[in-house]
C-alpha positions as CSV (number, residue, x, y, z in Angstrom):
1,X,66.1,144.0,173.9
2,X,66.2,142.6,177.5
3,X,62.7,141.4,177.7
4,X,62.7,138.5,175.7
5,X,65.5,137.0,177.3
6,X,64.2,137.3,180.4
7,X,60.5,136.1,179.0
8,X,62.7,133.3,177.5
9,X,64.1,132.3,181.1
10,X,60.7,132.4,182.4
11,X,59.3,130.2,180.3
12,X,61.5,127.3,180.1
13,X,61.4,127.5,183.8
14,X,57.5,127.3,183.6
15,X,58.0,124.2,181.9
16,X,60.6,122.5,184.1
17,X,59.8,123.5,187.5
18,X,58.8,120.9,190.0
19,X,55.2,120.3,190.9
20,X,54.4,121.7,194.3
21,X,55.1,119.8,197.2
22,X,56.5,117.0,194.8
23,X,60.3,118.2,195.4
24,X,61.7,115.9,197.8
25,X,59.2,112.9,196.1
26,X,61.2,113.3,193.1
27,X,64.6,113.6,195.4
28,X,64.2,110.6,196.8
29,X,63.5,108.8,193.4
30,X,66.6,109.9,192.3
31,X,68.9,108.0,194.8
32,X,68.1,104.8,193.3
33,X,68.7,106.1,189.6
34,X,72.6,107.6,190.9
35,X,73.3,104.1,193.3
36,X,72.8,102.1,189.7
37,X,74.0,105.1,187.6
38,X,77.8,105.2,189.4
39,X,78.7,102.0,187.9
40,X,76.9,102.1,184.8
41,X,78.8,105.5,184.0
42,X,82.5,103.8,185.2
43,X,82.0,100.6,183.3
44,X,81.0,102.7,179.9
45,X,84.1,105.0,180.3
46,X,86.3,101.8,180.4
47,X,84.7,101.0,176.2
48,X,85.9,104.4,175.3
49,X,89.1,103.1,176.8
50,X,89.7,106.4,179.4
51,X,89.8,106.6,183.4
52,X,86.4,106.1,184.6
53,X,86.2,109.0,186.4
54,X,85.3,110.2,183.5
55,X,81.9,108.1,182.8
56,X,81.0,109.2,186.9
57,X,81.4,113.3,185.0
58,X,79.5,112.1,182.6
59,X,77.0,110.3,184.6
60,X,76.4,113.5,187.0
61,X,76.1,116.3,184.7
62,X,74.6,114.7,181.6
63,X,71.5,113.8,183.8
64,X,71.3,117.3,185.0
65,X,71.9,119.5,181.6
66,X,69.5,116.7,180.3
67,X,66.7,116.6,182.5
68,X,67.1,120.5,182.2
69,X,66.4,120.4,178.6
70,X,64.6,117.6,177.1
71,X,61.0,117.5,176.2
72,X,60.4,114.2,177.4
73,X,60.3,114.8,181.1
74,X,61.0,111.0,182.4
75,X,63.9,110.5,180.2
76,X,67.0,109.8,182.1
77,X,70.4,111.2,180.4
78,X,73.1,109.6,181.0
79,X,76.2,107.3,179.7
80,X,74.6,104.4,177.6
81,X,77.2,101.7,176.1
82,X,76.1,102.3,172.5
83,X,77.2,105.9,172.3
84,X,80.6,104.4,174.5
85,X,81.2,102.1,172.3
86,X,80.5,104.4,168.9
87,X,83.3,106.6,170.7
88,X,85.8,104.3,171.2
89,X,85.8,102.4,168.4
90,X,86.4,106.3,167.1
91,X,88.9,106.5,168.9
92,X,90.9,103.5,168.7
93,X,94.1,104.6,166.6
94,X,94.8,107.6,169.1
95,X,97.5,107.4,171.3
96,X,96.5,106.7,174.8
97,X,98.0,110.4,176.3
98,X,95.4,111.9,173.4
99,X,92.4,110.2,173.6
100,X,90.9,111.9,176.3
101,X,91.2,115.3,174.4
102,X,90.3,113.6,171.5
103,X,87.2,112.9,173.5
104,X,86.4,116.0,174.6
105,X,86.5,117.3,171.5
106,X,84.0,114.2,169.8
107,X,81.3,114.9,172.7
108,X,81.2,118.4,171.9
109,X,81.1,118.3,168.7
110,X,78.5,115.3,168.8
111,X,76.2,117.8,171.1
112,X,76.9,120.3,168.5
113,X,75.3,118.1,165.8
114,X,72.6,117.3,167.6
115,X,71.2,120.8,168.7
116,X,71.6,121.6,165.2
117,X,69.6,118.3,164.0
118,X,66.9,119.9,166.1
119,X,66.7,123.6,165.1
120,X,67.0,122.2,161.9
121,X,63.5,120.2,162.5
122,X,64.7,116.8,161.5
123,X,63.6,114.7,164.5
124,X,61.0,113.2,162.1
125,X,63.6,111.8,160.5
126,X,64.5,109.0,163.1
127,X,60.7,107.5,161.9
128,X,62.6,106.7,158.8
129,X,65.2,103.9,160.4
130,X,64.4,100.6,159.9
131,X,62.7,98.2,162.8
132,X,64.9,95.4,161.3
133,X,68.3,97.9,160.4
134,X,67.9,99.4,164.3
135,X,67.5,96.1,165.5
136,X,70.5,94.4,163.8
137,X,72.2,97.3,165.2
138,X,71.6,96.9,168.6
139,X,72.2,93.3,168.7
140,X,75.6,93.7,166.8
141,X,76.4,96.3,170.0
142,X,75.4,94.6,172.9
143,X,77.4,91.3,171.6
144,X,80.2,93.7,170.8
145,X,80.6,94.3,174.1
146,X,80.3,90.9,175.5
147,X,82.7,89.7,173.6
148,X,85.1,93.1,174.2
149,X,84.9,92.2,178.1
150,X,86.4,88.9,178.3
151,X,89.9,90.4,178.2
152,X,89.2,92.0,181.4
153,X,87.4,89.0,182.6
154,X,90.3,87.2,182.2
155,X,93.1,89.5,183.0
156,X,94.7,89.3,179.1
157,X,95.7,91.6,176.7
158,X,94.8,90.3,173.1
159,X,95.7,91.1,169.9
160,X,93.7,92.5,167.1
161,X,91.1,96.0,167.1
162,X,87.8,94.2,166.7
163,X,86.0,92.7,169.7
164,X,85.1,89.1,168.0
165,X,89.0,89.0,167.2
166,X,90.1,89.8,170.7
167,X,87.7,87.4,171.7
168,X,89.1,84.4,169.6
169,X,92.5,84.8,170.9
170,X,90.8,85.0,174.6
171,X,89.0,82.1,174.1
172,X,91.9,79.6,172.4
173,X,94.7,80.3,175.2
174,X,93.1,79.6,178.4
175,X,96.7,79.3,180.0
176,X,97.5,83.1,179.9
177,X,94.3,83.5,182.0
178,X,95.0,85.4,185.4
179,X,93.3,82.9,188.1
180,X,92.3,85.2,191.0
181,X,90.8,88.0,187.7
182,X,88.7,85.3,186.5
183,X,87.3,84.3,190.1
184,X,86.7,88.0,190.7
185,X,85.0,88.0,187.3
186,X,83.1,85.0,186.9
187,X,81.8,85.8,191.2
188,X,80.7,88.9,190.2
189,X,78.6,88.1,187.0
190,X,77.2,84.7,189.6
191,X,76.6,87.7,192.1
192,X,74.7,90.3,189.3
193,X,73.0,87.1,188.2
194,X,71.7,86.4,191.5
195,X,71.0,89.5,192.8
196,X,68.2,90.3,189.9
197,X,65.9,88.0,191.3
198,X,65.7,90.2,194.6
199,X,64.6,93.2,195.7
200,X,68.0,94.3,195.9
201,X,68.1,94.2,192.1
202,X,68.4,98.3,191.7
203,X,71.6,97.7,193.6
204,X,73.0,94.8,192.3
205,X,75.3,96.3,190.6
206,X,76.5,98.5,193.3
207,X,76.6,95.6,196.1
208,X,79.0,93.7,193.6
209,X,81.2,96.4,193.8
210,X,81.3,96.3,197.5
211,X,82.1,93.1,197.5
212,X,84.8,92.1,194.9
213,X,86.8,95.5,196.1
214,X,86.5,94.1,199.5
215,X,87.0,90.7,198.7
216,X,90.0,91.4,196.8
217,X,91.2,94.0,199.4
218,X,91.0,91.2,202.6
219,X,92.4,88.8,199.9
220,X,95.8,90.6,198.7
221,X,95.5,89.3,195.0
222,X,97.7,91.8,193.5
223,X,97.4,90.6,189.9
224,X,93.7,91.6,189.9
225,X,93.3,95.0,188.1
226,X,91.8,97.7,189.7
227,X,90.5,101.1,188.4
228,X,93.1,103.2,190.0
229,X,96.2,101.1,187.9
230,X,93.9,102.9,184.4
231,X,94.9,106.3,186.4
232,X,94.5,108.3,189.8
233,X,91.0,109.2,190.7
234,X,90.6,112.6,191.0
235,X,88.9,114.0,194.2
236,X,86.1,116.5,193.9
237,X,84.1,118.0,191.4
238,X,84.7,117.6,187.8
239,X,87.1,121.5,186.4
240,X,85.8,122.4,183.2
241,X,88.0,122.2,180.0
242,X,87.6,123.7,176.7
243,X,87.8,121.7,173.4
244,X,91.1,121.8,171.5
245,X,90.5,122.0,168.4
246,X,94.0,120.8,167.3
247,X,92.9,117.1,168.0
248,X,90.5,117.4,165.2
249,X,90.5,114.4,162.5
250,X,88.5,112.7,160.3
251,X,88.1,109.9,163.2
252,X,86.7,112.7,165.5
253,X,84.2,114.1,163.0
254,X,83.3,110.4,161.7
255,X,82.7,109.5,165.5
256,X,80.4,112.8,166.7
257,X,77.8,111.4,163.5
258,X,77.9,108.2,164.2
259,X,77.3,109.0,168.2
260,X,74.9,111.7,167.4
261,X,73.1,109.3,165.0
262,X,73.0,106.4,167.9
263,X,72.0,109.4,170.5
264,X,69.3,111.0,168.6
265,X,67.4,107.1,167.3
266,X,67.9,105.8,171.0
267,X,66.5,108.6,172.4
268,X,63.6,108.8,170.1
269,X,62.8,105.1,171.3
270,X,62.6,106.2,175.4
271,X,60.7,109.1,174.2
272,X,58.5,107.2,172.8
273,X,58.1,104.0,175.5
274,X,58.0,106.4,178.3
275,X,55.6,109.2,177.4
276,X,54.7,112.4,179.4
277,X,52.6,112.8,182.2
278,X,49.3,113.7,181.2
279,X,49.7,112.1,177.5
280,X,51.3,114.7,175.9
281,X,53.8,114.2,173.0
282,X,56.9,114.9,173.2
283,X,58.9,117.1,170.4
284,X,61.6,114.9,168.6
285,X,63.0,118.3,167.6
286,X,63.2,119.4,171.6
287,X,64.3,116.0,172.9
288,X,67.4,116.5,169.9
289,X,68.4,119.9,171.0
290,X,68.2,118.4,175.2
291,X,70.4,116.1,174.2
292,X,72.5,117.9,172.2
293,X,73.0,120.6,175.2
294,X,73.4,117.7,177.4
295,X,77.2,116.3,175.2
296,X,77.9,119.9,174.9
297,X,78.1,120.3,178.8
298,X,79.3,116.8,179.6
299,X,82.2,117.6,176.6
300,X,83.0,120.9,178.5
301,X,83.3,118.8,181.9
302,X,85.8,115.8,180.3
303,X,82.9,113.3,180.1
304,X,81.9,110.5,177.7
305,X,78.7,110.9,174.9
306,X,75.8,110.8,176.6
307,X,72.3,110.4,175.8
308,X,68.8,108.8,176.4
309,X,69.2,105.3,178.4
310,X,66.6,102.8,178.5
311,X,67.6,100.5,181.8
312,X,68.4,104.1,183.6
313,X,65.0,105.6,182.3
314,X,63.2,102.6,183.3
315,X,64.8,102.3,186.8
316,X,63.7,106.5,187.6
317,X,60.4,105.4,187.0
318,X,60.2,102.4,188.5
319,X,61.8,104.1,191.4
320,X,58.7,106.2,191.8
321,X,59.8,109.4,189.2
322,X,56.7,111.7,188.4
323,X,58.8,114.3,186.2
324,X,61.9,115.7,184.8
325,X,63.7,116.2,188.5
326,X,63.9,112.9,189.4
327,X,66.6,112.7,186.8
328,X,68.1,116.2,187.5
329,X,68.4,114.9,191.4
330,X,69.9,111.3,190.9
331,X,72.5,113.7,188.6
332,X,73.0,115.9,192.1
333,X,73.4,112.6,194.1
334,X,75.9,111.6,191.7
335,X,78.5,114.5,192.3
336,X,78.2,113.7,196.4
337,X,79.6,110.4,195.3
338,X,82.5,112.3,193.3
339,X,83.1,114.9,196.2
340,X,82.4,111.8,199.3
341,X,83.5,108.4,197.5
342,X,86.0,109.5,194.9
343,X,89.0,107.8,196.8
344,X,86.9,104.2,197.7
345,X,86.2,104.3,193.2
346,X,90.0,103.6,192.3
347,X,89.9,100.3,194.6
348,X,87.0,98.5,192.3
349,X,88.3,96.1,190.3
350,X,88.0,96.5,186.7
351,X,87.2,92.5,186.4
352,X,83.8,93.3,187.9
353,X,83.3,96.5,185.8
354,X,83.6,94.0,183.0
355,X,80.6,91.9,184.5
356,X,78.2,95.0,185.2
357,X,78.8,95.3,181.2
358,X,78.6,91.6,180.1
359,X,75.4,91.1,182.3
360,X,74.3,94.1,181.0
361,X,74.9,93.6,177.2
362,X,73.3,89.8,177.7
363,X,70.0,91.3,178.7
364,X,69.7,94.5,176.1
365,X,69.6,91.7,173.9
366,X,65.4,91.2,172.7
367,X,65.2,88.3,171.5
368,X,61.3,89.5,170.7
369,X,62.4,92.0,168.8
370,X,64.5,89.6,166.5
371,X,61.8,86.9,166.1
372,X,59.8,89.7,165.2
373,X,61.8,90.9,162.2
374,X,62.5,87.9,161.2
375,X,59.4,86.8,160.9
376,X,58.5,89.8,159.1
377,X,60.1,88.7,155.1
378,X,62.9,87.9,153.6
379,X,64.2,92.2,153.4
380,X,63.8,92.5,157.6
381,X,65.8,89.3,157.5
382,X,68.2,90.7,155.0
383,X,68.2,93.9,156.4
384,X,69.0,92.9,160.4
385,X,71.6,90.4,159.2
386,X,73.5,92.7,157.1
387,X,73.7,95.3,160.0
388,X,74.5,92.7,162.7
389,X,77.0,91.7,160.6
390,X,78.5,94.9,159.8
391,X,78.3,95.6,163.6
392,X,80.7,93.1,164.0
393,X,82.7,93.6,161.7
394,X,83.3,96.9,160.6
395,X,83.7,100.6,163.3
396,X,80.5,101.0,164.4
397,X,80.7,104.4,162.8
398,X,81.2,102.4,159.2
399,X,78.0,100.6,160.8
400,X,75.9,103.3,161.1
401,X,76.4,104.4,157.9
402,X,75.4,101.0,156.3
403,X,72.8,101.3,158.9
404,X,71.5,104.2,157.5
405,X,72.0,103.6,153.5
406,X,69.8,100.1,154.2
407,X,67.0,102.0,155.6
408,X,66.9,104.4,153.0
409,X,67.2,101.2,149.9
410,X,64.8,99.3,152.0
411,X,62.2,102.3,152.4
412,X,62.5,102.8,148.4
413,X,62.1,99.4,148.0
414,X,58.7,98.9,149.9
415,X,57.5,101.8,148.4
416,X,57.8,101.0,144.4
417,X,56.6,97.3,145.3
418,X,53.6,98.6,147.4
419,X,52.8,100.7,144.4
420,X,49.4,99.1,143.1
421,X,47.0,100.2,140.1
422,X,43.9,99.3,139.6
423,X,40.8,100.3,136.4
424,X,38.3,101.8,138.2
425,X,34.8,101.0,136.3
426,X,31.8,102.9,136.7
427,X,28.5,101.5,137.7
428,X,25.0,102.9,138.3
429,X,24.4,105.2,141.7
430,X,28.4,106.9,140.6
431,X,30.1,103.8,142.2
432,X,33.1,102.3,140.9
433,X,34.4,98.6,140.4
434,X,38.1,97.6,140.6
435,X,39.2,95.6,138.0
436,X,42.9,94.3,136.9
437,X,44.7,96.5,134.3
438,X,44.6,96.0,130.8
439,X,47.8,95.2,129.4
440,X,46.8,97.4,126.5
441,X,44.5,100.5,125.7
442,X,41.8,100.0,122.9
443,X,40.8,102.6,120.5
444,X,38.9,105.3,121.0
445,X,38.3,104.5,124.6
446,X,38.5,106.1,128.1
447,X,40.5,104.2,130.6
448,X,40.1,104.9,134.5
449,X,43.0,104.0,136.5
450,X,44.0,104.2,140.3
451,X,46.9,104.8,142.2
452,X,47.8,103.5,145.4
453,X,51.2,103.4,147.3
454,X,54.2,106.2,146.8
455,X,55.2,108.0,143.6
456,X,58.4,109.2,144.7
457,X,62.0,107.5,143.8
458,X,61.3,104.0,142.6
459,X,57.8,104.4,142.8
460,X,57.6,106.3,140.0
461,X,59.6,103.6,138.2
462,X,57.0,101.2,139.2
463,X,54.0,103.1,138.2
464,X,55.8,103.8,134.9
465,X,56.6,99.5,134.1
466,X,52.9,99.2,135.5
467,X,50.8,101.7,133.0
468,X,48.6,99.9,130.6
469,X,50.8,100.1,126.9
470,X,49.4,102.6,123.9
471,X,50.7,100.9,121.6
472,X,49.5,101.5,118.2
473,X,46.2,102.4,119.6
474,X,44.4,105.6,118.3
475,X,42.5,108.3,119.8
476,X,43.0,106.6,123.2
477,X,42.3,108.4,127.1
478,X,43.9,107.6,130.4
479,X,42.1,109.2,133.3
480,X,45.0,108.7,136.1
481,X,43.0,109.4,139.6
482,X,45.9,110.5,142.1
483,X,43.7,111.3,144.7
484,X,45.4,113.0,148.2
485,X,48.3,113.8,146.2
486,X,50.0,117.2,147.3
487,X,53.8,116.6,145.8
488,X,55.5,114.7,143.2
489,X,58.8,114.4,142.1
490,X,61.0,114.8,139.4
491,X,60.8,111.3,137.8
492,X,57.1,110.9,138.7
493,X,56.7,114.3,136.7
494,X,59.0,112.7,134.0
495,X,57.2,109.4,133.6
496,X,53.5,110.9,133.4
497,X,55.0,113.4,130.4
498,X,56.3,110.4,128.7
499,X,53.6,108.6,129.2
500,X,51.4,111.1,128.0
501,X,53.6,111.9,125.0
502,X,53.1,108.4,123.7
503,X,49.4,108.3,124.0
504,X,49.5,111.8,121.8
505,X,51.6,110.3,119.3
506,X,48.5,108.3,118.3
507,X,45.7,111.0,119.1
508,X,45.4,110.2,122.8
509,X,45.7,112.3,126.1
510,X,45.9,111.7,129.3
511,X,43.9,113.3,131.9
512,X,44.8,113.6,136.0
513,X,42.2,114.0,138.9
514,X,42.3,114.5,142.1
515,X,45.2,116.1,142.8
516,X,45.9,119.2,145.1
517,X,45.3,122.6,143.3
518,X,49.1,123.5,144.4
519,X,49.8,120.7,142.6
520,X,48.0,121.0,139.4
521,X,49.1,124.5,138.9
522,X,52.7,123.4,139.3
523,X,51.8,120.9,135.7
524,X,51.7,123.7,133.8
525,X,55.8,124.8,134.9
526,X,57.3,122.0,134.7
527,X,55.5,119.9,132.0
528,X,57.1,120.7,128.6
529,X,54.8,123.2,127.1
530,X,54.6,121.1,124.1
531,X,52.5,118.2,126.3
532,X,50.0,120.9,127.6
533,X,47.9,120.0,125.3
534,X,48.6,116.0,125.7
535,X,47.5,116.7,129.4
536,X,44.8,117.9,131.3
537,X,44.8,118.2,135.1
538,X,41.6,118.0,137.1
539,X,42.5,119.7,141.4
540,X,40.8,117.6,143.6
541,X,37.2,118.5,145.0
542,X,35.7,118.1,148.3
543,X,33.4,115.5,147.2
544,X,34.8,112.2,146.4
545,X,35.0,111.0,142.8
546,X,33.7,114.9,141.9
547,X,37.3,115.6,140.3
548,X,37.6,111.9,138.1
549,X,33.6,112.3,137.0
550,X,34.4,115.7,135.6
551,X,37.7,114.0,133.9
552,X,35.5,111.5,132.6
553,X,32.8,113.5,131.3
554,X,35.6,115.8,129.3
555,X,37.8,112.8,128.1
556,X,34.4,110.7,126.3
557,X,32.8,114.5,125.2
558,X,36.8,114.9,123.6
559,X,36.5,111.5,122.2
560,X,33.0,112.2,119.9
561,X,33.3,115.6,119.0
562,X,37.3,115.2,118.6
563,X,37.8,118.9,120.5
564,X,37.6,120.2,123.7
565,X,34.4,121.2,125.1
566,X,34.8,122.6,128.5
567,X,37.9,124.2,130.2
568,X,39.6,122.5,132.5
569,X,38.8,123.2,136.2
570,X,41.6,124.8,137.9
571,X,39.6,126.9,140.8
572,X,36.3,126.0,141.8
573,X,34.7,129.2,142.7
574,X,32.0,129.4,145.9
575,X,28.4,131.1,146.4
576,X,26.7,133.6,143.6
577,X,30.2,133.4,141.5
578,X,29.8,129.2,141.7
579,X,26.0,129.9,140.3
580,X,27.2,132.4,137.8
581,X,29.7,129.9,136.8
582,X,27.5,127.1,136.2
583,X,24.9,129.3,134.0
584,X,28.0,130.5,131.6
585,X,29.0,126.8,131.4
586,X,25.6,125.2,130.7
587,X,25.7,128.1,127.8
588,X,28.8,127.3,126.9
589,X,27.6,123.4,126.2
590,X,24.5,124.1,124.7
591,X,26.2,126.4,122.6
């Protein structure tokens, strides 16, 4: 019983051990990743609206447990103002002496969902959220929180829960503004701005730290808010701290989905622009789980939701990162600044963590990425306006549900209008001509017709408005090729029995090739046993057109002798069987 565990621990070490002799390579690519990660991490604790020694846990362990875990071996994870901002919007009704249990409890519980997202396999999933929904959604975020950090900008407190409101009231009573907070804010964002053009720009971020807390330090200006007036700093490493479970509410469980939902598609996207070394995939399923461990940790530490971060991922790899322990280093360097530099962190103002967020949120924006959608029709535009919208508007957890139901109408959608048939007519040398679809069946006549696009949901509808009409035609046969299929549904099963009920009422069948043998034999169990003899299924062959030439033949033979002359082909047998077989049915015709 103790040698799997032990084979267990040996391979997942296999897998994330560092490279010979690339150790201190990936070390030293870590230090940039921490120097941009320490501010990062404090200016996303201050959106879930706790002390932001709390993003700096966050920051140090969720990049180690990560890196530990995740398939994806250059992703960095770590605190990402999406997943901050799902939180505290969460959050927002709890009193300010709970929110930080509250918190604990939503990143565990978030890390709980996703581990079980990817045990459960559904990483595919993610491929099923909308360019345009995804994109809407992002926007809506980043312009959240520009517009949630002009308070701090500005030294006010405004009224009102959404971001857009707060910023209204900002915006229309410039006289409440705090003069030596805006000058802190407004130098910093000039100094961020400025900086990104240099080769200092990994540590912008960091040297405007430096600098307002020293500026306002040398300067006195005791209105400016700092970090340490949000709470003392604590010194050291981070104590571990179970969940209470007493703290649960429906806020807390609507906030671990919608963080686990924003977690699991952004990491999905960094898996995806930043693949393996070598050129192997990644699992979506593994990269879920990583992540997943990742919150659980960080939630057991009093941290923030973590989770894959594009700027941080891109800066480990710009930084020189060859695999996973880049990340799992800059996540080492991280807790020497908790144990060294705790102290200096409560003297930053919180004017210039507002500007590390507002610069930040101005350039997540992708402006391609919207002309693109747009571009795209009339639903992407629909679709990324209606989430932007709701982004702004609504919690981001409502969001993400909209989010979410969009993709799923707008994947429906494409599929019943992509849905296409065409007659297929034959031609000498067994080749086929497309032609448009009758609007009605003649008598005593076989019809080929072929399928393209989805039959599940409303495809089926659209295949069903789209079939040529009976009518009061007699003796009439529909050969319906679904070629490649392997599954259908409930309503496409539905539609092809009452389709095929109304050509019987008049003497007609319908006949369907090229479907998978699994398939065909499921007909016969769910078709009402009343239609068999209205329908005739034909399993796909390895030979193209085999399956719909052998419908063909039996539908026109049907039609002149009025009674069936062959059985159908359910299992088309192989060697000295397949030769008996033909000699029996060649009797059987003649006969």
């Amino acid at each position: 019983m103790r040698v799997r565990p032990v084979r267990a621990a040996r391979a997942w070490w296999d897998r994330v051990r560092p490279a010979e002799g690339g150790f201190w390579q990936s070390a030293g690519a870590g230090v940039p990743g921490a120097v941009g990660g320490v501010p990062d991490g404090m200016a996303a604790a201050t959106l879930v609206g706790v002390n932001p020694i709390h993003g700096l846990y966050a920051t140090a362990v969720g990049r180690i447990a990560g890196g530990l875990t995740v398939d994806s071996q250059l992703m960095i994870v770590t605190t990402t103002s999406a997943a901050a901002l799902a939180a505290g919007s969460a959050l927002v009704d709890v009193a300010p002496e709970d929110r930080l249990t509250s918190l604990v409890l939503l990143t565990t519980l978030a890390g709980a969902l996703m581990v079980v997202a990817g045990l459960c396999g559904l990483g595919r999933l993610t491929g099923f959220v909308s360019h345009s929904v995804m994109t809407g959604f992002l926007t809506g975020v980043s312009v959240n929180i520009l517009l949630g950090q002009l308070d701090a900008l500005t030294g006010t407190r405004p009224e009102g829960s959404l971001a857009i409101v707060q910023a209204w009231h900002v915006l229309r009573s410039p006289g409440t503004w705090d003069v030596p907070t805006v000058v802190v804010g407004v130098g910093s964002v000039l100094l961020l701005v400025l900086l990104a053009r240099t080769r200092l720009a990994p540590f912008a971020a960091v040297v405007a730290l430096v600098v307002a807390s020293v500026g306002v330090w040398l300067l006195h200006a005791g209105s400016v808010e700092l970090v340490s007036d949000s709470g003392a700093i604590p010194v050291g490493l981070p104590v571990p701290a179970l969940p209470e479970l007493g703290n649960f509410t429906l806020d807390v469980a609507v906030g671990a989905f919608a963080v686990a939902a924003i977690v699991l598609v952004q990491g999905a996207g960094v898996a995806e622009s930043v693949p393996n070394p070598g050129g192997r995939r990644a699992s979506p399923d593994r990269n879920f789980i990583g992540q997943g461990v990742a919150n659980l940790a960080v939630g057991f530490m009093r941290g923030i939701p973590v989770g894959g971060s594009v700027g941080q991922t891109a800066v480990s790899t710009s930084a020189g990162a060859r695999d996973r322990w880049a990340g799992i280093m800059s996540g080492v360097w991280v807790l020497v600044v908790l144990v060294a530099l705790s102290g200096p962190v409560g003297a930053i103002p919180t004017a210039t963590l507002a500007a590390v967020l507002a610069v930040a949120s101005v350039g997540s924006i992708r402006l391609s990425a919207m002309a693109t959608a747009w571009h795209t029709g009339g639903q992407s535009q629909v679709a990324m306006a209606t989430t932007f919208l709701a982004t702004l508007l609504l919690p981001v957890a409502a969001a993400v549900g909209i989010g979410a139901a969009l993709s799923i109408l707008l994947q429906a959608n494409r599929e019943s209008q992509d849905l296409r048939i065409v007659r297929l007519v034959p031609l000498d040398g067994g080749h086929y001509r497309e032609e448009p679809v009758p609007r009605r069946l003649q008598e005593r006549t076989v019809t080929v017709l072929d399928v393209y696009g989805s039959l599940f949901y409303a495809g089926a509808r659209s295949l069903d408005a789209a079939l040529p009409e009976p009518g009061s035609a007699r003796d009439t046969v529909v050969v319906l090729r679904l070629r490649g299929r392997a599954s259908l549904g409930a309503t496409a099963f539905t539609v092809l029995a009452h389709y095929a009920d109304r050509l019987g009422e008049h003497g007609g069948r319908l006949y369907v090739s090229g479907v998978d043998a699994a398939l065909a034999a499921k007909f016969r169990t769910v078709i009402d046993v009343r239609l068999h003899e209205r329908i005739e299924v034909f399993p796909a062959r390895a030979v193209l057109g085999e399956s719909t030439a052998d419908a063909m033949r039996h539908a026109e033979a049907w039609l002149v002798r009025g009674v069936e002359t062959a059985p159908v082909p359910v299992v088309r047998p192989d060697g000295p069987v397949k030769r008996w077989w033909s000699r029996v049915r060649g009797a059987l015709r003649r006969g």
